[in-house]
Each structure stands twice: as C-alpha cells, then as structure tokens.
MMTF fields as JSON, N, C-alpha, C and O atoms, coordinates in Angstrom:
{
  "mmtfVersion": "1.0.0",
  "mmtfProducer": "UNKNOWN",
  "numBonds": 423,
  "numAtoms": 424,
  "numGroups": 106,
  "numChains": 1,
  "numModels": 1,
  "chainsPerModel": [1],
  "groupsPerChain": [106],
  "chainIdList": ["A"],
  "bondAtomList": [4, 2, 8, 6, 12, 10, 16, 14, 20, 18, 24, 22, 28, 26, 32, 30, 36, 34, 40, 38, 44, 42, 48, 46, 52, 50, 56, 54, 60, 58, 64, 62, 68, 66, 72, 70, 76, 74, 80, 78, 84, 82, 88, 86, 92, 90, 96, 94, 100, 98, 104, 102, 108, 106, 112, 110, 116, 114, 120, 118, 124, 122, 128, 126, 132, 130, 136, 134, 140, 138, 144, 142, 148, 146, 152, 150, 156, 154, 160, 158, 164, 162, 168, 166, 172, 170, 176, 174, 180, 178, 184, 182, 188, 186, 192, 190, 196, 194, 200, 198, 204, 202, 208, 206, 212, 210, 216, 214, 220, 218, 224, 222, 228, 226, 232, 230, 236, 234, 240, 238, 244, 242, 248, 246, 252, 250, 256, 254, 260, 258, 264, 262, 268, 266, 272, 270, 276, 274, 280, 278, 284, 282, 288, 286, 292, 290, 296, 294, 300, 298, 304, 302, 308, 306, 312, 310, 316, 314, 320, 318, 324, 322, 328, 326, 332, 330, 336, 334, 340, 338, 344, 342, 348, 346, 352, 350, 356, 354, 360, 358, 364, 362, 368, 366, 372, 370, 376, 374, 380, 378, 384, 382, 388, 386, 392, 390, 396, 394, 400, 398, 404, 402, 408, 406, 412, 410, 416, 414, 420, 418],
  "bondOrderList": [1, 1, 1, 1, 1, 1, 1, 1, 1, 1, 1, 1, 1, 1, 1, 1, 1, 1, 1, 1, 1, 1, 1, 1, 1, 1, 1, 1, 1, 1, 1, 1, 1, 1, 1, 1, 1, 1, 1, 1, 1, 1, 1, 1, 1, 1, 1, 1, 1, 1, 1, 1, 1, 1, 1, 1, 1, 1, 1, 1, 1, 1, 1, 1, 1, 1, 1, 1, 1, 1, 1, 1, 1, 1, 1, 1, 1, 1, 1, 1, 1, 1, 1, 1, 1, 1, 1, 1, 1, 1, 1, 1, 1, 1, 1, 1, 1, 1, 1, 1, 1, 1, 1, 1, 1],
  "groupList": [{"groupName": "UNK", "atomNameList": ["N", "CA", "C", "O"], "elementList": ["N", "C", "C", "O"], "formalChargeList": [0, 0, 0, 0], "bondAtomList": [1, 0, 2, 1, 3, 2], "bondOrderList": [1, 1, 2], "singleLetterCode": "X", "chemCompType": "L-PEPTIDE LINKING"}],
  "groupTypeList": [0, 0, 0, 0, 0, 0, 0, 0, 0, 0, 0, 0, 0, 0, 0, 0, 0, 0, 0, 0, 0, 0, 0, 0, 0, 0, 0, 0, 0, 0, 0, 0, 0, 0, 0, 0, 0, 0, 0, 0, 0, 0, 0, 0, 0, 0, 0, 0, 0, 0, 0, 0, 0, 0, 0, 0, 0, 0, 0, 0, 0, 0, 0, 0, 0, 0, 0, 0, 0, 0, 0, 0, 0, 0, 0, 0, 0, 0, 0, 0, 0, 0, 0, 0, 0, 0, 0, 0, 0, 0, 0, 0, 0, 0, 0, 0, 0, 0, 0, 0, 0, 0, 0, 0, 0, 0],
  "groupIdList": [1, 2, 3, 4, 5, 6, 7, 8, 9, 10, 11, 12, 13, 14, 15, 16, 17, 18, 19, 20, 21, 22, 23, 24, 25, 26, 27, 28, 29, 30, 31, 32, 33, 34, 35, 36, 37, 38, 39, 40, 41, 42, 43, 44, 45, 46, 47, 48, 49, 50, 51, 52, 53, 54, 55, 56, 57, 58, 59, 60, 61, 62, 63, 64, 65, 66, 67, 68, 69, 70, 71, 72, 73, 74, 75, 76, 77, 78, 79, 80, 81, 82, 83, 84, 85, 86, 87, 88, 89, 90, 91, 92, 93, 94, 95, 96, 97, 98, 99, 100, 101, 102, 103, 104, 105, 106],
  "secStructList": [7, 6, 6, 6, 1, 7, 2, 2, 2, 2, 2, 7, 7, 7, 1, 1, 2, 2, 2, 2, 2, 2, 2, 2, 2, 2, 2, 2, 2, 2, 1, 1, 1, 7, 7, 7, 6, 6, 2, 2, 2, 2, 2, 2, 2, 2, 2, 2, 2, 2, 6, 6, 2, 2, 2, 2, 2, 2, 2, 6, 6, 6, 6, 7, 7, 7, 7, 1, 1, 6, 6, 2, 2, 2, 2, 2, 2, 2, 2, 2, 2, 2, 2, 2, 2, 6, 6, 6, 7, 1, 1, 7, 7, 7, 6, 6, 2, 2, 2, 2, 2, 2, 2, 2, 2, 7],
  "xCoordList": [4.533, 4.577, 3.174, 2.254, 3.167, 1.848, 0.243, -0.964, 1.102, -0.207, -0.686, -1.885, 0.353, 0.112, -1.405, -2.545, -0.866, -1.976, -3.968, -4.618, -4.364, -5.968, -6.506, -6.108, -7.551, -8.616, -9.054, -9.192, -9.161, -9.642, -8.687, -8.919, -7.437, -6.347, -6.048, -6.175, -5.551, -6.135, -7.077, -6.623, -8.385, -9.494, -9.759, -10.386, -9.242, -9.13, -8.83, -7.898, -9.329, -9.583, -9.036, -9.72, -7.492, -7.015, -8.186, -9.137, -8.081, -9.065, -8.159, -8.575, -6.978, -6.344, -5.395, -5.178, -4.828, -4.083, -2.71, -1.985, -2.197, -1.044, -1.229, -0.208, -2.389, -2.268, -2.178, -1.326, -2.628, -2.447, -1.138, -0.657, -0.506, 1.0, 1.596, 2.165, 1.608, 2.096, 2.376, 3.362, 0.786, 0.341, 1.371, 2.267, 1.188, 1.522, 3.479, 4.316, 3.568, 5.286, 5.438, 6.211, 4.986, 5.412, 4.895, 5.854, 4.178, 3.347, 4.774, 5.465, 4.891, 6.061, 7.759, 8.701, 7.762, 9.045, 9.167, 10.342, 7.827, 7.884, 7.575, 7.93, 7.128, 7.573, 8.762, 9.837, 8.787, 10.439, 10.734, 11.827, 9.612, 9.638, 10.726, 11.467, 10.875, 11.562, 12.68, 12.675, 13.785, 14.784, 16.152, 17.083, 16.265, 17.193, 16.879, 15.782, 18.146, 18.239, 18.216, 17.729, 18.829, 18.926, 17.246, 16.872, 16.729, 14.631, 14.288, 13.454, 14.876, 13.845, 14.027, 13.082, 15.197, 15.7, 15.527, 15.595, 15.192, 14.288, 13.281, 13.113, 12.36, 10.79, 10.97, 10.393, 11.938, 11.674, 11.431, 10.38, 12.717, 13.207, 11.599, 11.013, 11.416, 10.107, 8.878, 7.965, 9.018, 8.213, 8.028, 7.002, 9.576, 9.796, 9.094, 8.085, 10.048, 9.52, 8.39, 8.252, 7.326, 6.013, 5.748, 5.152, 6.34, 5.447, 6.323, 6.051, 7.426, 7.971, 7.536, 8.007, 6.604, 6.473, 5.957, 6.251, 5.081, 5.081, 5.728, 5.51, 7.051, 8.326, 8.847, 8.746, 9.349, 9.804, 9.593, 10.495, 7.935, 7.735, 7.878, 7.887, 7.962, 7.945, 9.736, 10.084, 10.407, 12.057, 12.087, 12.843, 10.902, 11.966, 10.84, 10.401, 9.876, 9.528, 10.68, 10.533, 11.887, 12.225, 13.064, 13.727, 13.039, 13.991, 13.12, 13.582, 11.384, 10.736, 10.185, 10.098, 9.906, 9.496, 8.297, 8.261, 7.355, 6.324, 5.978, 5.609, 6.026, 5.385, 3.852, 2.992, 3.588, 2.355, 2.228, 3.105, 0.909, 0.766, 2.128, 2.699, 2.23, 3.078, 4.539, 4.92, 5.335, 6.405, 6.603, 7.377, 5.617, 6.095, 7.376, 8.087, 7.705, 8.403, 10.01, 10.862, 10.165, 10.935, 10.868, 11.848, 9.595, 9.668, 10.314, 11.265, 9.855, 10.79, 12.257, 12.822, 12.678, 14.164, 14.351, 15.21, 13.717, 14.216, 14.16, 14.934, 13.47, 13.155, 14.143, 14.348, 14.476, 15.66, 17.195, 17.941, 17.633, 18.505, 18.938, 20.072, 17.514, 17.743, 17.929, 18.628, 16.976, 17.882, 19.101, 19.627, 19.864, 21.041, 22.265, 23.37, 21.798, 22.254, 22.205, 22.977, 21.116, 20.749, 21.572, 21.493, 22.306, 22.928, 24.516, 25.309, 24.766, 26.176, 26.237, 27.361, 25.235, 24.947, 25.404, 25.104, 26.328, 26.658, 25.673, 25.68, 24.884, 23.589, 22.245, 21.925, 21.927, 20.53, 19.709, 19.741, 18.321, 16.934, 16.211, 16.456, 15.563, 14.541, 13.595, 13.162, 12.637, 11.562, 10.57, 10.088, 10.127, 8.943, 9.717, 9.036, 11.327, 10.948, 11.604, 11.626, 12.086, 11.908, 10.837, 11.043, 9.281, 7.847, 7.78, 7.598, 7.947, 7.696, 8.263, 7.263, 8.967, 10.274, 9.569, 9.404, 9.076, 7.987, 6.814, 6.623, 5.948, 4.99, 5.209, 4.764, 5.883, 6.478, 6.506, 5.889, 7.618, 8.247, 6.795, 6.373, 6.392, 4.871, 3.737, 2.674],
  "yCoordList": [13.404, 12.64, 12.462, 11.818, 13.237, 12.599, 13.688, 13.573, 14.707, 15.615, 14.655, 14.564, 13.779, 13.192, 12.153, 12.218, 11.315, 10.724, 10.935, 11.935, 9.878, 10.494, 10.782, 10.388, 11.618, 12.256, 11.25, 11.631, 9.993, 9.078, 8.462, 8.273, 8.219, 7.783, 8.601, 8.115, 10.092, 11.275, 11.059, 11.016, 10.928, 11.04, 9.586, 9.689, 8.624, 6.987, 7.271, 8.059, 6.872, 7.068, 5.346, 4.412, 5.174, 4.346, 3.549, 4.107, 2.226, 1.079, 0.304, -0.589, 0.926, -0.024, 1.016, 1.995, 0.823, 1.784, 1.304, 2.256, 0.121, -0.291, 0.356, 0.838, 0.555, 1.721, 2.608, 3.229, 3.537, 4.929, 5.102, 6.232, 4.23, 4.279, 4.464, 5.515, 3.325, 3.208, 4.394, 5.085, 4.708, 5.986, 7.195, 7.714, 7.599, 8.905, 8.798, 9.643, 7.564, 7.744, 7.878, 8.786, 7.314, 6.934, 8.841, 9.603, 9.203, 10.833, 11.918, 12.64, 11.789, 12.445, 11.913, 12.695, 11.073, 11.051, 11.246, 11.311, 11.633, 11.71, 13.607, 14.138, 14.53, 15.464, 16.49, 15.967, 17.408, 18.044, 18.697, 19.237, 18.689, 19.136, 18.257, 18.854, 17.22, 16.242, 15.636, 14.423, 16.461, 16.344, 15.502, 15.413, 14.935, 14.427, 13.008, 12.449, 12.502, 11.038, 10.074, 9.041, 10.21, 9.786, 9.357, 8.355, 10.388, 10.466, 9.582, 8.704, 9.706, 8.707, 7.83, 7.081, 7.208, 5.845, 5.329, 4.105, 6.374, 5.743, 4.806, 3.586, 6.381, 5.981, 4.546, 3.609, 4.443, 2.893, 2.082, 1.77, 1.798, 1.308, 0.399, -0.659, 1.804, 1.117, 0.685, 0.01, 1.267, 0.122, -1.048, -1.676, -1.394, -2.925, -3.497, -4.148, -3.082, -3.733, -3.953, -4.997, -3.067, -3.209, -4.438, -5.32, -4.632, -5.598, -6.894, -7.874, -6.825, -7.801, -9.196, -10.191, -8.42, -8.832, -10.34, -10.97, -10.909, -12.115, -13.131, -14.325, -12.236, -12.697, -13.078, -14.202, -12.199, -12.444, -13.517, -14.023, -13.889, -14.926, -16.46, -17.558, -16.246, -17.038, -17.565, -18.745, -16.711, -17.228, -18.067, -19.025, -17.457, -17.807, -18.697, -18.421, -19.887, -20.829, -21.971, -22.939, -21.862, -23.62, -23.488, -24.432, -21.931, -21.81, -22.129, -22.0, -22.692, -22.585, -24.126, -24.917, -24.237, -26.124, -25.832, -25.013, -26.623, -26.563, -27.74, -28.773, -27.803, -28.992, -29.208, -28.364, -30.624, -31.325, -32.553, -33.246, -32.876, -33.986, -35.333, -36.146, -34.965, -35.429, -35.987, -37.156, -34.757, -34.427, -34.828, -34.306, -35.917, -35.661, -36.409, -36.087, -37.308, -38.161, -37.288, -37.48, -36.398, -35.27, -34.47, -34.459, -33.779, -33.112, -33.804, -33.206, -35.021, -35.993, -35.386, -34.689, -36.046, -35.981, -34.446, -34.252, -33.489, -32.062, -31.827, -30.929, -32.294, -32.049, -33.028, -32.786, -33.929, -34.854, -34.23, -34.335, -33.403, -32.856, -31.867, -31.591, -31.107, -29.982, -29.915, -29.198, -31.042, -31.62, -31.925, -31.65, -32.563, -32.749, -31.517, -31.628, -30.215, -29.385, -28.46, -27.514, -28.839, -27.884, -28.667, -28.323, -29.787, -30.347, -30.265, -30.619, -29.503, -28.933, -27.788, -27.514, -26.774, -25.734, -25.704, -26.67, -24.654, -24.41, -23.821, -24.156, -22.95, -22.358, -23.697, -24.276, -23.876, -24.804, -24.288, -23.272, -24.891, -24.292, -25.029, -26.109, -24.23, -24.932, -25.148, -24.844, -25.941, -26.933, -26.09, -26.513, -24.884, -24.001, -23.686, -23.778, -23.284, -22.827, -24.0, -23.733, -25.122, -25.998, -26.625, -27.827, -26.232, -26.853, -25.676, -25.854, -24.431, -23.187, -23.514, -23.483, -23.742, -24.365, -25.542, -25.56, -26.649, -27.623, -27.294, -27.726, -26.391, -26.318, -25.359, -25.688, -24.161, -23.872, -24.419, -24.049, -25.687, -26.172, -27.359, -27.647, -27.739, -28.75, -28.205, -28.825],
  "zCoordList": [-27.787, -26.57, -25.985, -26.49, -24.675, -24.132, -24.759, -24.544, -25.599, -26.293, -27.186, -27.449, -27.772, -29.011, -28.581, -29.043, -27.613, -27.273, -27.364, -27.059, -27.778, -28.247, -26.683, -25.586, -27.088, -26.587, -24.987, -23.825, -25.565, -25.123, -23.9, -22.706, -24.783, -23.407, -22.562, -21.438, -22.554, -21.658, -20.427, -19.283, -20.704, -20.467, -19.214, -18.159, -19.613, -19.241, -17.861, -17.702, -16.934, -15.34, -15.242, -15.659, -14.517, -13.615, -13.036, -12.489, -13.174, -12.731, -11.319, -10.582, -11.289, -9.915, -9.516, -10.231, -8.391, -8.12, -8.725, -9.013, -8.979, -9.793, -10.893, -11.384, -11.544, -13.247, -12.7, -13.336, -11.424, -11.339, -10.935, -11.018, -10.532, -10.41, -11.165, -11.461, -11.736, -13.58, -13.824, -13.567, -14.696, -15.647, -14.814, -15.479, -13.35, -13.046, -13.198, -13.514, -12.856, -13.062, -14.494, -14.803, -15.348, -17.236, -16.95, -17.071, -16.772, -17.114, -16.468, -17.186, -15.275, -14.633, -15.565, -15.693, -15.869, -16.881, -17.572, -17.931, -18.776, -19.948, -19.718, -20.77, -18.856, -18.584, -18.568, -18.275, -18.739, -19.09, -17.872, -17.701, -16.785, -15.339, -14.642, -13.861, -14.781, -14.284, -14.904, -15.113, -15.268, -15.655, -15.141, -15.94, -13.92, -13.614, -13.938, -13.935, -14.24, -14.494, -13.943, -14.402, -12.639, -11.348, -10.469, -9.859, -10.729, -10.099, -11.161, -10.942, -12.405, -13.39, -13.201, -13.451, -12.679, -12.907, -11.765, -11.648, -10.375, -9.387, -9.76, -9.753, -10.257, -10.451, -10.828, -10.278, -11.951, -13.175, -11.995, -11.436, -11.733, -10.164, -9.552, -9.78, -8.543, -8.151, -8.817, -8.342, -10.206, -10.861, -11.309, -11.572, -11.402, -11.549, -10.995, -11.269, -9.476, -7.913, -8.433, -9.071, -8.306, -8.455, -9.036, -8.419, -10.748, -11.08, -11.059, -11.752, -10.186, -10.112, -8.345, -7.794, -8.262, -6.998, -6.763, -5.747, -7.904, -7.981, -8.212, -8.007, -8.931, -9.677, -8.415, -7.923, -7.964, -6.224, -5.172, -4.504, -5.078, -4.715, -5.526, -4.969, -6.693, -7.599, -7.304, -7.268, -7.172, -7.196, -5.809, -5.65, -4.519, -3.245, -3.133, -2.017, -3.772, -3.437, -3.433, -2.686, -4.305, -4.033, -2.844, -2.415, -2.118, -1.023, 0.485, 1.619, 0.011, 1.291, 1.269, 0.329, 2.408, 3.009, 3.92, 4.839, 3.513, 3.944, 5.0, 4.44, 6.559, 7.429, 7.161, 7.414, 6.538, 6.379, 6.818, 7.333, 6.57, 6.851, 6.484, 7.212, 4.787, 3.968, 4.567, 4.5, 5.228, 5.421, 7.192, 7.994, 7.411, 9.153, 9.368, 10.321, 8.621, 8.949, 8.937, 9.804, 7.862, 7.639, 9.074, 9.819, 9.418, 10.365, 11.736, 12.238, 12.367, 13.24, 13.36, 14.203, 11.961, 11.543, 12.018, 12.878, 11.595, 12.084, 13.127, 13.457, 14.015, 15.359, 16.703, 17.892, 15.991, 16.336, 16.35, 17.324, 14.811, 14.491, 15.144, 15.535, 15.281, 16.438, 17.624, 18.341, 17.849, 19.656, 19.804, 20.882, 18.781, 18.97, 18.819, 19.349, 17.91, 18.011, 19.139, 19.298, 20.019, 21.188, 22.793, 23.972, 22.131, 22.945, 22.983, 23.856, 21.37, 21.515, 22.033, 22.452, 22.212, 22.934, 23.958, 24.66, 24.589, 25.681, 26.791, 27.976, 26.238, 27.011, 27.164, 26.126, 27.775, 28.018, 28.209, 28.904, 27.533, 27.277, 28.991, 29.528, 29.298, 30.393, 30.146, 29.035, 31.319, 30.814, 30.204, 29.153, 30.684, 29.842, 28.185, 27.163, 28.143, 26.931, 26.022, 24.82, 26.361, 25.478, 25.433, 25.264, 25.544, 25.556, 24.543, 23.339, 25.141, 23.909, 22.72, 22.003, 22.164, 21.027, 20.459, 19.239, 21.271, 20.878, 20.044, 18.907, 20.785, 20.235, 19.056, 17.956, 19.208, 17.918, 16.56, 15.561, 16.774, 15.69, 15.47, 14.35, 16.347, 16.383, 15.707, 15.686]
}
C-alpha cells in the first residue's frame, strides 16, 4: 500500500491545499487506523464535493439569466409582469419600497 510507494512520492510536499486534502484523506483510508466504513465513505463524500465544484456550477448555468444590455427588452417584460403580479397582491408596497424593488430589479 502506501509503504509500497517510492521514496519520492512519500517525500512530495502538497502544491495546493486541494492535494493536501486529497493526499491526507486517500492516506487516512488507506490506513488500518480507520476502520469504519461509514468515515470512509464520508471522507470520499467530501471529496467529490471537492472536485465536483465546477461541475456544480457548470449544471446550474442553464438555470441562471443574466440582465444586459442584450436582454432589456426581456427585462421590461419582467418588470411589467411583476407589476401585475404585485397587483394581485393583497398586501401593497409603498412609495419608498416600491422605488427600493425598482432599483433593485433596475
């Protein structure tokens, strides 16, 4: 296991703290100190996470909309839509915080 390993990989000093992560969880599982199955399958766990984190953002872009220049005519329409929803509203916004809500969404 990890005796087997050369001299050299041993020796190899972590360049990010994502490898010293890595390395110390793969080092702590491959240990006989750490016997439960349950802690290992943590550790894995948060290592995914770890390197899944771009993955993550990568899934919840087609779930996000960006206001630009591009998109005002869109933005209108949303800002229209929402007035009209704020008019089925039983509660009413007043003049400061529908200016707050403006500049917000503006």
């Amino acid at each position: 296991k990890i005796d087997e390993l050369p001299k050299k990989k041993k020796d190899k000093k972590p360049s990010t703290l994502q490898q010293l992560i890595s390395d110390t969880m793969i080092r702590w599982a491959q240990e006989s100190v750490i016997e439960d199955p349950e802690l290992v399958r943590a550790m894995f766990v948060l290592l995914h996470r770890q390197y899944d984190g771009i993955g993550g953002q990568v899934r919840a872009l087609p779930k996000t909309y960006t206001i630009n220049a591009v998109s005002v005519e869109d933005t209108i329409k949303l800002l229209a839509a929402l007035g009209q929803i704020r008019s089925l509203l039983s509660v009413r916004m007043g003049k400061e915080e529908e200016k707050l809500m403006i500049r917000g969404l503006g």
